[in-house]
C-alpha positions in Angstrom: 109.9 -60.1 -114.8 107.6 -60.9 -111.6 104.3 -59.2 -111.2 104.8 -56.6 -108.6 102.6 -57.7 -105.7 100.6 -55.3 -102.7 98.6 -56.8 -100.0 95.3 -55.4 -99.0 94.7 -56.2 -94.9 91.1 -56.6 -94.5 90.0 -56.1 -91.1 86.6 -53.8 -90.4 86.0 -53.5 -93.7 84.9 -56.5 -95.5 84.1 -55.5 -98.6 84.7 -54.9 -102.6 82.6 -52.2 -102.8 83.1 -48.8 -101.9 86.8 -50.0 -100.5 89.4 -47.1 -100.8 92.4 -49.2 -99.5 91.7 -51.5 -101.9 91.6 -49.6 -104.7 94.7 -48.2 -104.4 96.7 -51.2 -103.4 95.1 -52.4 -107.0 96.7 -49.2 -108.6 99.5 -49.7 -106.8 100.9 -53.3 -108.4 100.0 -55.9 -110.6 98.2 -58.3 -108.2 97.0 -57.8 -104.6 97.2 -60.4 -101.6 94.0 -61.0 -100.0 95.1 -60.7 -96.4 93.1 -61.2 -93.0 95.2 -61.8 -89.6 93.5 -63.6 -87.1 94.7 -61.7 -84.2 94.2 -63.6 -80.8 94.2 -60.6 -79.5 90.9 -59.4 -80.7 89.6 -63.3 -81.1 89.9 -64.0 -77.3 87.3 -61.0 -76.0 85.2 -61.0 -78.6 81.4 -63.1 -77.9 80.4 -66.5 -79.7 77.6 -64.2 -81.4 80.9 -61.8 -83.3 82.8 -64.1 -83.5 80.1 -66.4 -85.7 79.0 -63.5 -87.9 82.5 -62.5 -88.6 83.1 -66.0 -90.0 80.2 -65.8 -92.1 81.1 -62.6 -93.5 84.8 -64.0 -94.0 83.4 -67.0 -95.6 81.4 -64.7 -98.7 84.9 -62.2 -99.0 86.8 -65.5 -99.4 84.1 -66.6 -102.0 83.3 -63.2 -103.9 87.0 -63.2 -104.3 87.1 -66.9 -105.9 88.4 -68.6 -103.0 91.7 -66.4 -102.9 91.5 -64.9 -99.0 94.7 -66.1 -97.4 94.4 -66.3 -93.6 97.2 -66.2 -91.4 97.2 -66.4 -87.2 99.2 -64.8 -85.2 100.1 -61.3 -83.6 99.7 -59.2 -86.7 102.8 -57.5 -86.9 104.9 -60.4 -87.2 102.4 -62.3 -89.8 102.3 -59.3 -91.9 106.0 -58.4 -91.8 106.4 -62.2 -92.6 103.9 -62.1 -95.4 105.9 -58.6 -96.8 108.9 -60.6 -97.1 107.3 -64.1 -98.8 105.9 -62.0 -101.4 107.9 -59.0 -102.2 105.0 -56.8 -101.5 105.4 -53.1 -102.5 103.4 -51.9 -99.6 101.0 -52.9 -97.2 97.0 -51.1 -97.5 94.5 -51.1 -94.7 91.5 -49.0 -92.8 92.7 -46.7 -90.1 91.7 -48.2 -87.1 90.8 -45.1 -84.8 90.5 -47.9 -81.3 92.7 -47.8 -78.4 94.5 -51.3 -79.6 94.1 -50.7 -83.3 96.1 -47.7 -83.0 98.6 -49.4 -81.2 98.7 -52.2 -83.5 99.1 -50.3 -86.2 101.9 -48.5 -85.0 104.0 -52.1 -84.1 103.2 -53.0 -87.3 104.8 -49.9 -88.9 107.7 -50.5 -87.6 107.9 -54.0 -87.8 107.6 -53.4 -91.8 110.4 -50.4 -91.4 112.5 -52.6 -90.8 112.1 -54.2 -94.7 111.6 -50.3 -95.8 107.8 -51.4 -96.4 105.3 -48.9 -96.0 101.9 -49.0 -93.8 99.2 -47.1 -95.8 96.5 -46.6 -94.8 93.5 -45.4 -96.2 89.9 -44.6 -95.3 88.2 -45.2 -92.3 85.2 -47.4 -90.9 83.8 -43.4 -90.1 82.0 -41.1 -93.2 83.9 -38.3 -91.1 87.1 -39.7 -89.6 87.8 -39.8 -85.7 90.3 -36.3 -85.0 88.6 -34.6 -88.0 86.1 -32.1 -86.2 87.0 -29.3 -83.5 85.2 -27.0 -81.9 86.4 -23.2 -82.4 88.6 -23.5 -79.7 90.4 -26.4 -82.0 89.2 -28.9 -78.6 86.9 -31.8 -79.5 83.5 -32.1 -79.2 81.5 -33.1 -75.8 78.4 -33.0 -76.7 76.8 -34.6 -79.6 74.5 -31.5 -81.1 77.7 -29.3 -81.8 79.2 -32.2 -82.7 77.1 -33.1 -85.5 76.6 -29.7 -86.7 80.7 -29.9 -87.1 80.2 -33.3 -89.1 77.9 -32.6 -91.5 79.1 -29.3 -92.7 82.6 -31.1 -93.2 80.7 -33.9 -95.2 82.4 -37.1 -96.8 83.3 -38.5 -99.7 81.3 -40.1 -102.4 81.6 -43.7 -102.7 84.1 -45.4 -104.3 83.5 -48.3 -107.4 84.8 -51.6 -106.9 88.6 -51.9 -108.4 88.0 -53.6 -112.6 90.2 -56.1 -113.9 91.8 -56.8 -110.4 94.3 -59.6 -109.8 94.3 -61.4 -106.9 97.9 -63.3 -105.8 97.5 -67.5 -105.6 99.0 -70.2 -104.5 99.9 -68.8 -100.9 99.6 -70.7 -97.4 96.3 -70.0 -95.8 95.4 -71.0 -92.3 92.2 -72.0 -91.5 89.4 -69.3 -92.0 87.7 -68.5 -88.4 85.0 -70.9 -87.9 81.8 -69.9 -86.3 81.4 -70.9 -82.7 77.8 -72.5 -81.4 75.5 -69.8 -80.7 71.8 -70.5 -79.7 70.6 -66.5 -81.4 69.1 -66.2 -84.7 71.6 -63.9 -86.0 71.3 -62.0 -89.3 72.9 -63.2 -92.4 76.5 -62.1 -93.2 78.4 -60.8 -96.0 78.5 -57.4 -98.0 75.5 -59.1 -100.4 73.0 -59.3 -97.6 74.0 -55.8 -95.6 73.2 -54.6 -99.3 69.7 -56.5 -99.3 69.3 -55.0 -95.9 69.9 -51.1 -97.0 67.8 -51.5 -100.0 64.8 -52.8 -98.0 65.5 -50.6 -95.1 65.6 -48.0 -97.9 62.5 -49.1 -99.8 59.8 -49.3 -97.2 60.8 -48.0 -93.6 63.3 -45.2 -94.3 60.1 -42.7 -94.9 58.4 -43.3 -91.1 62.2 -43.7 -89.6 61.5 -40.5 -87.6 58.4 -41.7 -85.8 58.8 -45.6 -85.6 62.6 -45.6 -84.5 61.9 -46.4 -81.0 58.9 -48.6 -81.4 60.2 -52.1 -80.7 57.6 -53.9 -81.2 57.5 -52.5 -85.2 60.3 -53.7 -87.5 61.1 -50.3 -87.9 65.2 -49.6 -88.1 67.6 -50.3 -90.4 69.3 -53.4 -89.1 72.6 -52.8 -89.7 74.5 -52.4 -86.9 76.5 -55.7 -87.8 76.9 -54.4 -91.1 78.5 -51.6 -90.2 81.0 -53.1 -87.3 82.8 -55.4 -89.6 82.2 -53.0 -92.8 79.9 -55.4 -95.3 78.7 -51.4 -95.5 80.2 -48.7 -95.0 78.3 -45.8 -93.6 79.1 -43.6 -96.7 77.0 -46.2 -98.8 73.7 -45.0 -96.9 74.6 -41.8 -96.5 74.6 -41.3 -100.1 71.3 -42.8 -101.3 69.9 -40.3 -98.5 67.6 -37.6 -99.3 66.2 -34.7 -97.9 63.1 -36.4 -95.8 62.3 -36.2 -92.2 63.1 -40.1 -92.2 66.4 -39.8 -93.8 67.7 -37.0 -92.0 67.1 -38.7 -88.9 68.7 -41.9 -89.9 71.6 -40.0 -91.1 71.9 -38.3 -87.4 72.0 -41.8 -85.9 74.9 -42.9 -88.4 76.5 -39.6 -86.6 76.0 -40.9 -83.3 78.1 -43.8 -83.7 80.9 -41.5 -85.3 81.0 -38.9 -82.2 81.2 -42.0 -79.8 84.2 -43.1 -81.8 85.7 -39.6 -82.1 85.2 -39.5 -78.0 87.2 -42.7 -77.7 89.8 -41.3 -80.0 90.4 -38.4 -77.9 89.6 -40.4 -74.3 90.6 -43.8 -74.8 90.4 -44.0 -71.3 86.9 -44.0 -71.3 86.1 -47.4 -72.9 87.0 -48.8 -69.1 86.4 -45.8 -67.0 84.0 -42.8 -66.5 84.6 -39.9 -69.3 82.9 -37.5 -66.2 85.7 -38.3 -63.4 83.3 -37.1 -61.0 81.0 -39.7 -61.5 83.7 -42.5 -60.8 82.7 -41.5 -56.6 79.1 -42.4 -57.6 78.1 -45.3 -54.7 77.0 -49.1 -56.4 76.4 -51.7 -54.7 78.7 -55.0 -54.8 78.8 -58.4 -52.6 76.0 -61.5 -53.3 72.8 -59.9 -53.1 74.3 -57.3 -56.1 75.5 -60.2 -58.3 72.0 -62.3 -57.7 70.2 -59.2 -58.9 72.5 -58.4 -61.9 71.7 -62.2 -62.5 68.2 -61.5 -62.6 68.5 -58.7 -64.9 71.0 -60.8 -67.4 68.6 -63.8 -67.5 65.5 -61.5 -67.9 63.5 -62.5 -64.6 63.7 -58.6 -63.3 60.0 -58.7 -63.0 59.5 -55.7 -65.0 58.6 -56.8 -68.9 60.2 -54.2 -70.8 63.3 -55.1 -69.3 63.5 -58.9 -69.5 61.9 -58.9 -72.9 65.1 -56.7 -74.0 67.9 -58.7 -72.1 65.8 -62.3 -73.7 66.1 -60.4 -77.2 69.9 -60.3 -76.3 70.0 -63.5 -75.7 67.7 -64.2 -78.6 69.0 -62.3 -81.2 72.2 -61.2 -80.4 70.9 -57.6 -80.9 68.6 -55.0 -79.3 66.2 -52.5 -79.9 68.0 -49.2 -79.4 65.4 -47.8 -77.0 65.1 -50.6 -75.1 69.1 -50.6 -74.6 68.9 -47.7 -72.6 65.8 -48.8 -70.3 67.6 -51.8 -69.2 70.9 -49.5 -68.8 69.0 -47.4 -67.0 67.0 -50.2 -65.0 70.8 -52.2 -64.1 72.8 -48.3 -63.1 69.5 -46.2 -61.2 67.3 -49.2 -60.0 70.0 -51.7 -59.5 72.6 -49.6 -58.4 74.8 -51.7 -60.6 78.4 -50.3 -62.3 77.8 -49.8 -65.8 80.7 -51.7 -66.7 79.4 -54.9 -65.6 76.3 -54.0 -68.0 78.7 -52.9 -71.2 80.9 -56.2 -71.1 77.3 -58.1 -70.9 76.3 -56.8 -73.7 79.7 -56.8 -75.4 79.5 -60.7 -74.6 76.1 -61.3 -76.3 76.0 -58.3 -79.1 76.6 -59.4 -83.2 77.2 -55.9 -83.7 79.3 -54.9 -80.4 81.7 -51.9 -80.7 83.6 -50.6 -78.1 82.7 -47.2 -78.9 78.6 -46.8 -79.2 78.6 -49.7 -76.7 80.7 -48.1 -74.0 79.6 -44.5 -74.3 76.1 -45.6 -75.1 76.3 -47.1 -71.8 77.6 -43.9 -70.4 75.3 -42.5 -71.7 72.6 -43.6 -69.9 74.2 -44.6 -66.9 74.7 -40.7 -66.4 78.5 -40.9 -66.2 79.8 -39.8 -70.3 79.2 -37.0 -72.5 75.6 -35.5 -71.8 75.4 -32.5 -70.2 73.2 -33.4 -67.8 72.3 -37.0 -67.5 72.0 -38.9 -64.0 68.8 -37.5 -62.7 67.6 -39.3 -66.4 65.9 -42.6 -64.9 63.6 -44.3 -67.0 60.6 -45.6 -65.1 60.5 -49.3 -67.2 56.5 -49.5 -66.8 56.3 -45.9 -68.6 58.6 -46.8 -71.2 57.2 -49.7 -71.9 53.5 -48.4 -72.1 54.4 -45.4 -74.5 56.9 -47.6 -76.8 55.4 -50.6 -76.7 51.5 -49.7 -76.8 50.2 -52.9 -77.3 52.6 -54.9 -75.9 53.0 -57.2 -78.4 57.0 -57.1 -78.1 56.8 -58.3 -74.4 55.0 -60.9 -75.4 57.0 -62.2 -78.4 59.6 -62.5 -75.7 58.7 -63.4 -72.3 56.0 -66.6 -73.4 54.7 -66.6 -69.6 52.5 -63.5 -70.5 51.6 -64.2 -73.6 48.0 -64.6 -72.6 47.8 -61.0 -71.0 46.7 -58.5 -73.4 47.0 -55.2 -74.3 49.0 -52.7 -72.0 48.4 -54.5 -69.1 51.4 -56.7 -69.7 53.5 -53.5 -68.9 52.6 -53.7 -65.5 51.1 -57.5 -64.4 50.3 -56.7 -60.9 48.0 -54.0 -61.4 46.0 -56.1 -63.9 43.4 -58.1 -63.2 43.7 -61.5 -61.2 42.4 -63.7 -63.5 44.6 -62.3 -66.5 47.7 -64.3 -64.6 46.6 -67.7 -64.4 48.2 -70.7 -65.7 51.8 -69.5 -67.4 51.9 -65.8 -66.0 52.5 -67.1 -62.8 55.6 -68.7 -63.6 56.6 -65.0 -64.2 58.8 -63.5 -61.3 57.7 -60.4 -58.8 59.6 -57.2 -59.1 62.8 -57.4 -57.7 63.0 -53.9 -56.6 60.3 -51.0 -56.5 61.2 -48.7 -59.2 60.3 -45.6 -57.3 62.4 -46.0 -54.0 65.1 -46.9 -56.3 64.6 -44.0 -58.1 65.0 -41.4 -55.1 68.1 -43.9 -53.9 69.9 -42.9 -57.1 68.9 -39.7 -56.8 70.0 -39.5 -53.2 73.6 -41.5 -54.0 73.8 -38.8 -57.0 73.5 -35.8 -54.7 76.0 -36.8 -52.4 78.9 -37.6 -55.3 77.8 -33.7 -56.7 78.4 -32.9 -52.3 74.8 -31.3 -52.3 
């Protein structure tokens, strides 16, 4: 009698560990298909920086599960209604995908597998607290984050999960060719569910405890790192949130883990809003467009703004592939209230360049900030850069690691280069550009174009 055989679709959860969906497609049958779909779909949007750390982290799942990942291309519901029928599989197990196109994908696939009376199942999330779990009183989503994460830890989540024992994985099936990871020029983190683990424990061992008060200090390695980790799932969010105590540190990391779950739970409820304003008001808000806009959004996505803070953020993008969280929302708030720039053009930037880019925290943290998504209220929120860069960045020492042609300034001064000293800025400084704009009559313009949108 043939073993009876379930396939296990990987997709943003690359893992052994703590993997619900797998462990009961391993109760499920005798042996398990290893199953990842390429999906153009995703593939063709996605930046050279994703796309490279998702091969990586394909590349140690392939190898943790002795070389048995089988790989197909194509639009998912046909390879995995294909695959259902070359195997005899019992059922297909997954993640819930909570996205506007996951959802959608999910549901062509369902029916492409009703038609072999093969069932979807899926199980777990990426999410501790699943997307469409937590309501207000009124049984209406959350808004606003505060009520929101009241609602999400009193519902809680589930413990972790061990790693199936004794599992068998299916052989001898067709594979396509794994992704391979395009050029990049950033020095991007290492991939796989072994090194997100390395990165918790070490997060956990020696920076967890001053989390609170270092968090926005980017010029301290002082946050957890593992924002890639969590967009493809080498960790799920559970994982931390279990090792977590009671400390200042922890309870604050724990509320940024619930950020990222109430942007996804907005998206859930608004797709809409990963391409338009979740505030319809604020779609009337005035930005500028025609050359002299798209020279200055230029400026601002090669770093040559003239203000530090800034550039040395978008050269970290650049650099790194990732971004201090504070220093996202200064240059969000530099391109939308000093540039007068649509914050769309900013979120598929960073979408573009990002190793961890999610079209949830990355669109509504752009909202965010740009004054247009779920805070109650936001636009008259500008960040003045040479401020922010003075209180977060005391010494300086992170503009300098990143823009080389003020290395030689010291101290605080590099915040602000024109009010230092003349003789600070000789030799390389001066290959440093001006200001483009001046903050401050930028500042009331936004404020002005803001008033007129809210007719007052």
């Amino acid at each position: 009698m043939a073993p009876s055989t379930a396939i296990m679709w990987f997709r943003r959860d690359l893992r052994l560990s703590d993997n619900p969906a797998l462990v009961e497609a391993a109760a499920a049958a005798d042996q398990v298909v290893a199953l990842f779909v390429d999906d153009p779909v995703l593939r063709r949007p996605a930046g050279a920086n994703r796309r490279a750390f998702l091969a990586g982290c394909l590349a140690h799942l392939h190898d943790s599960i002795a070389g048995h990942l089988v790989v197909r291309a194509g639009p998912p519901a046909t390879v995995v209604a294909d695959l259902v029928v070359e195997v005899g599989a019992v059922g297909v197990w997954c993640a819930e995908d909570f996205g506007p196109y996951g959802m959608a994908r999910d549901a062509e696939v369902e029916r492409a597998l009703a038609a072999h009376d093969v069932p979807l199942h899926h199980v777990g999330s990426p999410y501790a607290v699943p997307p469409g779990t937590v309501f207000n009183q009124a049984g209406e989503h959350f808004k606003v984050f505060t009520p929101y994460s009241k609602g999400w830890r009193t519902h809680g989540w589930d413990d972790p999960v061990a790693k199936p024992r004794d599992l068998d994985w299916a052989t001898g099936l067709r594979s396509d060719q794994r992704p391979t990871a395009p050029r990049t020029t950033a020095d991007l983190p290492e991939p796989g569910e072994l090194a997100a683990k390395r990165r918790l424990d070490a997060f956990l061992r020696s920076r967890v405890d001053a989390y609170r008060d270092q968090r926005d200090r980017p010029d301290l390695d002082a946050t957890s790192r593992l924002s890639p980790d969590l967009k493809w799932g080498t960790l799920h969010p559970r994982q931390a949130l279990a090792r977590l105590g009671d400390g200042e540190g922890e309870r604050t990391f724990a509320n940024e883990l619930c950020w990222r779950e109430f942007y996804a739970d907005v998206l859930f409820h608004r797709p809409e809003t990963a391409r338009s304003a979740f505030n319809p008001a604020m779609a009337a808000m005035e930005v500028d467009e025609g050359p002299d806009a798209d020279e200055r959004f230029d400026a601002w996505c090669a770093g040559r703004t003239g203000y530090p803070i800034v550039d040395a953020g978008m050269r970290q993008l650049v650099g790194e592939g990732w971004m201090h969280n504070r220093v996202r929302m200064i240059v969000a708030s530099f391109l939308v209230k000093d540039l007068h720039l649509d914050w769309t053009r900013g979120a598929r930037f960073f979408m573009d360049h990002l190793v961890d880019g999610d079209l949830a925290s990355n669109q509504h943290g752009w909202q965010w900030t740009a004054g247009t998504g779920t805070d109650a209220a936001p636009y008259f929120r500008v960040f003045n850069p040479i401020l922010q860069g003075r209180k977060f960045d005391p010494d300086g020492d992170y503009v300098r690691r990143w823009i080389p042609e003020l290395r030689a300034v010291a101290g605080a001064t590099v915040h602000d280069p024109l009010d230092g000293p003349p003789e600070l800025f000789a030799g390389a400084a001066t290959q440093y550009p001006p200001p483009i704009v001046d903050h401050f009559a930028e500042k009331d313009e936004a404020l002005a174009r803001y008033q007129r949108v809210r007719g007052g």
